[in-house]
C-alpha positions in Angstrom: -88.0 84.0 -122.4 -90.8 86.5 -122.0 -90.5 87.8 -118.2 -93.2 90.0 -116.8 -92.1 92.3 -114.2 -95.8 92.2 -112.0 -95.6 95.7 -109.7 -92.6 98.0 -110.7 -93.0 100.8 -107.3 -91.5 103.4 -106.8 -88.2 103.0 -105.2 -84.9 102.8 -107.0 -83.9 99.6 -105.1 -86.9 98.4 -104.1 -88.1 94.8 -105.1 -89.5 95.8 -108.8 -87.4 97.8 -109.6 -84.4 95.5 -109.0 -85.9 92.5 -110.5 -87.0 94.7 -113.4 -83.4 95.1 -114.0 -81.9 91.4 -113.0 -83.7 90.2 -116.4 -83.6 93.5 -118.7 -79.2 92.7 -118.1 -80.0 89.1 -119.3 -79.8 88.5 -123.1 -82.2 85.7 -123.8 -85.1 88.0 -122.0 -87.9 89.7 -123.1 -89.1 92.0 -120.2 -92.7 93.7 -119.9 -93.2 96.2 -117.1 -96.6 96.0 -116.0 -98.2 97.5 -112.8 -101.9 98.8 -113.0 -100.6 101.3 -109.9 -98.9 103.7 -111.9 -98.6 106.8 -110.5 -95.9 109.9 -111.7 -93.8 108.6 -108.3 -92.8 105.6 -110.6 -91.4 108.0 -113.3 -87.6 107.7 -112.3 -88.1 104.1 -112.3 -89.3 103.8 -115.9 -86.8 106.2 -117.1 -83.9 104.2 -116.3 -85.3 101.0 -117.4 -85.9 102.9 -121.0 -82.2 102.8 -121.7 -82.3 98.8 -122.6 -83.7 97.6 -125.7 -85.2 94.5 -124.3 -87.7 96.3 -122.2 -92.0 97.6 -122.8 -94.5 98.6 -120.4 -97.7 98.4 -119.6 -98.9 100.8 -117.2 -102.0 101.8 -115.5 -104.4 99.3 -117.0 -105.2 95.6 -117.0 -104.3 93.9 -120.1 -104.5 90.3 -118.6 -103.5 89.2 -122.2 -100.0 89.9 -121.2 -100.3 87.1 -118.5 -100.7 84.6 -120.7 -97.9 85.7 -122.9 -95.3 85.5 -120.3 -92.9 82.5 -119.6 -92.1 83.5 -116.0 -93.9 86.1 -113.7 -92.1 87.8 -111.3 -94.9 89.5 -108.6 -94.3 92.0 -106.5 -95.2 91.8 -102.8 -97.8 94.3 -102.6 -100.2 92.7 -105.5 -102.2 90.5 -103.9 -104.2 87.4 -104.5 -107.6 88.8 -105.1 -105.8 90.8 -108.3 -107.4 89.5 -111.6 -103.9 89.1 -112.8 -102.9 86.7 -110.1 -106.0 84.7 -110.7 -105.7 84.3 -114.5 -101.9 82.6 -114.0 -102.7 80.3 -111.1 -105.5 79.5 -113.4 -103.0 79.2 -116.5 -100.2 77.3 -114.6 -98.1 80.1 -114.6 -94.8 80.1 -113.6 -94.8 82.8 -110.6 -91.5 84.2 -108.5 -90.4 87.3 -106.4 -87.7 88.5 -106.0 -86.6 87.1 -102.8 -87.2 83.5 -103.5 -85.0 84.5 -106.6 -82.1 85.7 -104.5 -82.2 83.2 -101.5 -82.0 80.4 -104.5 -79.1 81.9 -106.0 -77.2 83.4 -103.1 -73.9 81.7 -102.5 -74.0 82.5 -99.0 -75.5 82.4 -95.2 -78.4 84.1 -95.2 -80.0 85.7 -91.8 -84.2 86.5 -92.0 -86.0 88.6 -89.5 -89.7 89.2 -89.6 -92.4 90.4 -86.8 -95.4 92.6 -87.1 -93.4 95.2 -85.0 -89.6 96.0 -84.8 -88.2 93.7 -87.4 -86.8 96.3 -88.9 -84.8 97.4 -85.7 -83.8 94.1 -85.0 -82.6 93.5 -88.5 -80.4 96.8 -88.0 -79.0 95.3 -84.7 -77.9 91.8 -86.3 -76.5 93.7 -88.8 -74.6 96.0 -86.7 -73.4 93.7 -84.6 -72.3 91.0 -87.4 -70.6 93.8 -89.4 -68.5 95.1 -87.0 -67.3 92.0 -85.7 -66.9 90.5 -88.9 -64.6 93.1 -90.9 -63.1 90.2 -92.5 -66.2 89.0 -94.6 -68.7 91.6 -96.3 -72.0 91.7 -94.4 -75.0 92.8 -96.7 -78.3 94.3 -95.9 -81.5 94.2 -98.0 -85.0 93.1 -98.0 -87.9 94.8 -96.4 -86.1 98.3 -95.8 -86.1 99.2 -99.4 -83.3 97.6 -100.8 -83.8 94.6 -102.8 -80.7 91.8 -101.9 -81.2 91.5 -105.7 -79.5 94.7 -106.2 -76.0 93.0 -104.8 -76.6 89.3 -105.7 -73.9 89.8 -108.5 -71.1 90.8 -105.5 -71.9 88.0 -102.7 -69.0 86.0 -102.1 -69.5 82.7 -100.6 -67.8 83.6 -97.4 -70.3 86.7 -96.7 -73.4 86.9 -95.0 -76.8 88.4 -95.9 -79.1 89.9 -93.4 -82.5 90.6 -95.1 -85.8 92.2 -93.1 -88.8 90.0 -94.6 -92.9 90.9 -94.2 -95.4 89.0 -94.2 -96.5 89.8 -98.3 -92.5 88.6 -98.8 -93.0 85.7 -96.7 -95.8 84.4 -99.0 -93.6 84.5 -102.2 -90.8 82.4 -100.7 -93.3 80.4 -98.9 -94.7 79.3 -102.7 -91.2 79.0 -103.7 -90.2 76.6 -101.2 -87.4 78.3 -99.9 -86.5 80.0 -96.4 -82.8 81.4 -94.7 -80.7 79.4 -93.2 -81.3 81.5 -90.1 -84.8 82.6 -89.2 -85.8 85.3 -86.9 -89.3 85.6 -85.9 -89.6 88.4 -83.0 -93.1 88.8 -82.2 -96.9 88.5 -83.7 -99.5 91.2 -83.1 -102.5 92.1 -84.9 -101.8 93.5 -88.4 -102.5 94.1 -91.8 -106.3 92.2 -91.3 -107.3 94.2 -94.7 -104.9 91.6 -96.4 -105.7 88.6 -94.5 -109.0 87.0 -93.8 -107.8 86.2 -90.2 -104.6 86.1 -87.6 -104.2 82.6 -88.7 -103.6 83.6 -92.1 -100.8 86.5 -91.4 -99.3 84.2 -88.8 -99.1 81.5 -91.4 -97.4 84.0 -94.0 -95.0 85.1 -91.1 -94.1 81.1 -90.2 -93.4 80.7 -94.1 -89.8 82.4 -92.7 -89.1 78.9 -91.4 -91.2 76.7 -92.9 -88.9 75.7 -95.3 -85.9 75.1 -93.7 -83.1 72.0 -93.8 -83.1 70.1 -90.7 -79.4 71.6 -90.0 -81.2 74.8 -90.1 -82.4 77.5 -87.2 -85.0 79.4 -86.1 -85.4 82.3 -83.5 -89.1 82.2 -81.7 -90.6 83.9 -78.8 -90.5 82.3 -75.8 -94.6 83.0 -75.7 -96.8 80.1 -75.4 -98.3 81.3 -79.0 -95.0 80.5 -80.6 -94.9 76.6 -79.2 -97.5 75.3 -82.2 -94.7 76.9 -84.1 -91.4 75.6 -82.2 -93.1 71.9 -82.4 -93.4 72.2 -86.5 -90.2 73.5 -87.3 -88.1 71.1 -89.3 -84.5 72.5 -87.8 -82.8 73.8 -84.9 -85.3 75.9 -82.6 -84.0 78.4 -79.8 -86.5 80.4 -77.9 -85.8 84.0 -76.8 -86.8 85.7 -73.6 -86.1 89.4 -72.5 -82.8 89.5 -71.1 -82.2 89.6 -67.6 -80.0 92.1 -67.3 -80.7 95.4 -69.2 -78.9 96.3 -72.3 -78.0 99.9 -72.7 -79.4 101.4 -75.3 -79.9 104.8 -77.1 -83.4 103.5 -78.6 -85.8 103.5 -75.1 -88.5 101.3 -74.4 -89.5 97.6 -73.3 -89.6 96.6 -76.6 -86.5 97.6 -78.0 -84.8 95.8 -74.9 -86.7 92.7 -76.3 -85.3 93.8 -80.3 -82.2 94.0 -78.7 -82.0 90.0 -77.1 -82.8 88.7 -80.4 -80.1 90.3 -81.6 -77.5 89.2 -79.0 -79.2 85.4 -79.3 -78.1 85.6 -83.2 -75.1 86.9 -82.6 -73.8 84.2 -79.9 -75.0 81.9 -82.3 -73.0 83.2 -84.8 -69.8 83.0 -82.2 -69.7 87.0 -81.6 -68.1 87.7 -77.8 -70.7 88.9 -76.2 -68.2 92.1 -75.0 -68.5 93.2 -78.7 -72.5 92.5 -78.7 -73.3 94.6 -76.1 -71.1 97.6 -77.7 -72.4 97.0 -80.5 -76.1 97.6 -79.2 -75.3 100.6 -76.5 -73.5 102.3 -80.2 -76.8 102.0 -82.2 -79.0 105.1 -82.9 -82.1 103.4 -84.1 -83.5 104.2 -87.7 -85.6 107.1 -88.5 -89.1 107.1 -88.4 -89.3 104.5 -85.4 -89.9 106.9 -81.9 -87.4 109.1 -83.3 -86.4 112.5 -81.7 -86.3 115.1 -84.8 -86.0 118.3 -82.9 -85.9 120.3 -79.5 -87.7 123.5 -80.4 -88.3 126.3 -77.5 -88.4 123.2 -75.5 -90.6 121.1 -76.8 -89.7 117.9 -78.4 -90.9 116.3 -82.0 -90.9 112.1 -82.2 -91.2 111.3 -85.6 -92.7 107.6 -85.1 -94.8 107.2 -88.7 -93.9 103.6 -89.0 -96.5 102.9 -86.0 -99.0 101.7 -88.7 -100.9 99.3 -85.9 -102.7 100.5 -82.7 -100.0 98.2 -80.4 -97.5 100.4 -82.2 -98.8 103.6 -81.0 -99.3 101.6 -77.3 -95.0 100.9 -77.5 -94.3 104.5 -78.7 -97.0 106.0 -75.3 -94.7 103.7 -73.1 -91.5 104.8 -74.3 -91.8 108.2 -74.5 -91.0 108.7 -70.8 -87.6 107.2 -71.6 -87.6 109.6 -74.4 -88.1 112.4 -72.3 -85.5 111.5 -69.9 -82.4 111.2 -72.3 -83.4 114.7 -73.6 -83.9 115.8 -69.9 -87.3 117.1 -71.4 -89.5 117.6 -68.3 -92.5 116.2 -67.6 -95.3 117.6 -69.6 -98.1 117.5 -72.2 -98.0 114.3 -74.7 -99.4 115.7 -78.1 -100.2 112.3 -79.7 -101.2 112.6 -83.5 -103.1 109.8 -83.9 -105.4 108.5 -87.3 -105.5 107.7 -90.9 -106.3 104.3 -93.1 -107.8 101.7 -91.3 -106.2 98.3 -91.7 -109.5 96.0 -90.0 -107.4 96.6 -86.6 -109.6 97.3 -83.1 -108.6 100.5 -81.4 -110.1 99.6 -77.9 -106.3 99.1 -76.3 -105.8 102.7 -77.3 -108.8 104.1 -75.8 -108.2 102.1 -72.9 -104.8 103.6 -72.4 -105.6 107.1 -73.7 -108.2 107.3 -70.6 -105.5 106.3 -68.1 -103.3 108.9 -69.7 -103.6 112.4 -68.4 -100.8 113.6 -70.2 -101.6 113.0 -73.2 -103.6 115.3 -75.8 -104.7 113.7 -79.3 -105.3 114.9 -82.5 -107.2 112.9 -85.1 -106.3 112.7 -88.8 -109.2 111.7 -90.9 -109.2 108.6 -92.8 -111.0 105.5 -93.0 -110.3 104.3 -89.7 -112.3 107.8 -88.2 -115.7 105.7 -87.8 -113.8 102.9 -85.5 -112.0 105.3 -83.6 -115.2 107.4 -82.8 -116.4 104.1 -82.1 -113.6 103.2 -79.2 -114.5 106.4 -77.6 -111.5 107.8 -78.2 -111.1 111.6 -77.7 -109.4 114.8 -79.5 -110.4 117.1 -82.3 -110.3 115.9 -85.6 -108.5 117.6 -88.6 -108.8 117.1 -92.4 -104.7 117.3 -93.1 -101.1 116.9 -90.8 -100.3 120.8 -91.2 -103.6 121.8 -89.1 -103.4 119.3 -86.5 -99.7 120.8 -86.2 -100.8 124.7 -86.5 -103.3 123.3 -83.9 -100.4 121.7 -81.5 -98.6 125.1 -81.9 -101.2 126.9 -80.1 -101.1 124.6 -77.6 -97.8 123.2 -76.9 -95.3 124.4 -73.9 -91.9 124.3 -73.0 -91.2 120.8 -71.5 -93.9 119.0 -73.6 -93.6 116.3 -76.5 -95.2 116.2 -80.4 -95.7 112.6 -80.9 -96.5 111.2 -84.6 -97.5 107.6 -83.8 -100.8 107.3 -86.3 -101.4 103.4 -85.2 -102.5 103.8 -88.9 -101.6 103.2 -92.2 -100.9 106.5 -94.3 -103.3 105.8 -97.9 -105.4 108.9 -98.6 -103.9 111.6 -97.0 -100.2 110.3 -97.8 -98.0 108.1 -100.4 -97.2 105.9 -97.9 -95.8 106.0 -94.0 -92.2 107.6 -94.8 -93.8 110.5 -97.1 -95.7 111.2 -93.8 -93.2 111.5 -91.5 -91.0 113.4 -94.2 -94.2 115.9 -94.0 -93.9 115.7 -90.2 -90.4 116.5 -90.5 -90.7 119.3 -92.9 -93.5 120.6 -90.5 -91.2 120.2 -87.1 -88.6 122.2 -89.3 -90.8 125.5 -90.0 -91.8 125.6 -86.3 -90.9 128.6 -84.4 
């Protein structure tokens, strides 16, 4: 069987890279890397996929001959549609897969599913938490979305684990055409988003709904108690609960209003799941958040550095501006000076909210990053001088910033241009925050 690998990346257990090696450790296949991206980043990747015989590449080029040589396709999530290479093998018949609708067929056990435009991967790191510590009697895996393809485990799942996988939207639309969903959906919220990749909210809502879509009637899905979500709650073909913002406030180390609402999804899929809701709530007051997501990297002469890259959307930069107070307050950081770095790729998202805010905001200072959203952001009069790389906006905040103030990175862009992607730029912000004196 010839299998061609569609997208390799660049992580060693991201989605490419793991279905690259699923079929290179099958005997009857015949793999062909190809991925028109290349880029030195991948290097690692190819390297240890050079050490089985069954394996070729084709990298950095368009060969669309190797589309119609290939038995199976497996695409990864970032090609999209538009690609010639996706064209030619709808047009051919072509058999196409990714890797998640590979592992949720095969999996032998319950699987969990969280998407949302923001916070999915917090809430994912909640269920998680909170199924793993309760349930040290079955192994509860992790995968998905957060750089860890489940197909890197698949081999280990017992039928009495479980599986919590983070899904996007670009995931979402592989399983979708596969025709398979989890047992247990989680849907958290919908904001505006990646509009670069889809014609219209409809669209990206449609790729996000794909999470249920295809479930058995005994099946369940989480929704927002919104109004948006009722279209949604009507059309599902299992089990629908709707989720509000608790009543009474969890305690949490991760501040803002959003989080609190991360953190009732969580404790609604873990009731579900028959945890005491005792062990829930210790689970959530124990967690520290990820990194990257409004997180505090440093105290420095006292001024504080939030590292909050993964704020690719303008409503993500809005969240981080409302929970920074609560930031400030568990660091006992007094009130001061907001040094918002704010800019980058544009992702055909309005920055009026931002604006709107910004002007409301006397605490807060920006600094631009130039990108491709620059002409918009001029545009929705937002204010703050402008600087061609992250190192002089920061040599800029140095001169500025006092004891009692905050460094914000929350872009409300995506990071293409001036960065590989979001978590090389808050690695450089982190780097940065480390040299300050």
């Amino acid at each position: 069987m010839n299998v061609l690998i569609l997208g390799l990346g660049q992580y060693p257990l991201g989605s490419g890279m793991a279905a690259a090696l699923h079929f290179v450790r099958q005997k009857n296949a015949k793999v062909t890397v190809y991925d028109f991206y290349y880029t030195k980043a991948m290097d690692a990747n190819i390297a240890r996929l050079k050490k089985f015989k069954n394996v070729r590449f084709v990298l950095g080029k368009h060969k669309l001959d190797e589309i119609k040589n290939a038995h199976l396709i497996v695409k990864h999530q970032r090609i999209r549609q538009n690609e010639p290479e996706v064209r030619l093998a709808h047009k051919l018949g072509k058999i196409m897969d990714s890797e998640l609708s590979i592992f949720l067929r095969a999996c032998p056990c319950l699987v969990v599913g969280i998407t949302g435009t923001r916070g999915k991967s917090t809430t994912t790191a909640m269920i998680h938490g909170i199924l793993s510590k309760s349930w040290k009697w079955r192994n509860v895996w992790l995968g998905g979305n957060i750089l860890v393809s489940p197909l890197t485990f698949l081999s280990k799942v017992k039928t009495n684990d479980l599986v919590v996988l983070e899904m996007s939207s670009f995931q979402l639309e592989g399983t979708g055409e596969a025709g398979v969903s989890p047992q247990i959906a989680v849907w958290t919220n919908l904001m505006r988003d990646h509009l670069n990749a889809y014609p219209s909210m409809t669209e990206y809502a449609e790729a996000k709904a794909q999470i249920f879509r295809n479930q058995k009637p005994e099946d369940v899905v989480f929704l927002p108690a919104d109004k948006m979500f009722n279209v949604y709650a009507k059309t599902s073909p299992g089990h629908v609960v709707r989720v509000t913002l608790h009543a009474s406030r969890f305690t949490l180390r991760v501040p803002g209003e959003h989080n609190q609402m991360n953190a009732s999804f969580a404790e609604a899929v873990g009731t579900f799941l028959g945890v005491k809701k005792q062990a829930i709530r210790k689970s959530l007051k124990a967690f520290k958040g990820l990194p990257n997501r409004i997180e505090t990297v440093a105290t420095k002469k006292g001024v504080t550095f939030i590292n909050d890259t993964t704020a690719t959307t303008p409503d993500g930069t809005m969240a981080a501006l409302k929970s920074v107070k609560s930031v400030k307050s568990i660091k006992s950081v007094k009130s001061g000076t907001i040094h918002l770095i704010f800019g980058g790729a544009d992702k055909e998202l309005e920055f009026g909210q931002v604006a709107k805010e910004l002007k409301t905001r006397k605490d807060v200072a920006a600094y631009l990053l130039k990108g491709t959203a620059e002409r918009k952001i001029r545009k929705a009069g937002i204010k703050g001088e402008w600087f061609q790389s992250l190192n002089e906006a920061m040599r800029e905040i140095r001169l500025n910033a006092k004891r009692g103030d905050v460094v914000l990175l929350s872009p409300g862009c995506t990071s293409f241009g001036m960065f590989k992607n979001e978590f090389d730029r808050g690695e450089q912000f982190v780097k940065l925050v480390k040299k300050w004196k």
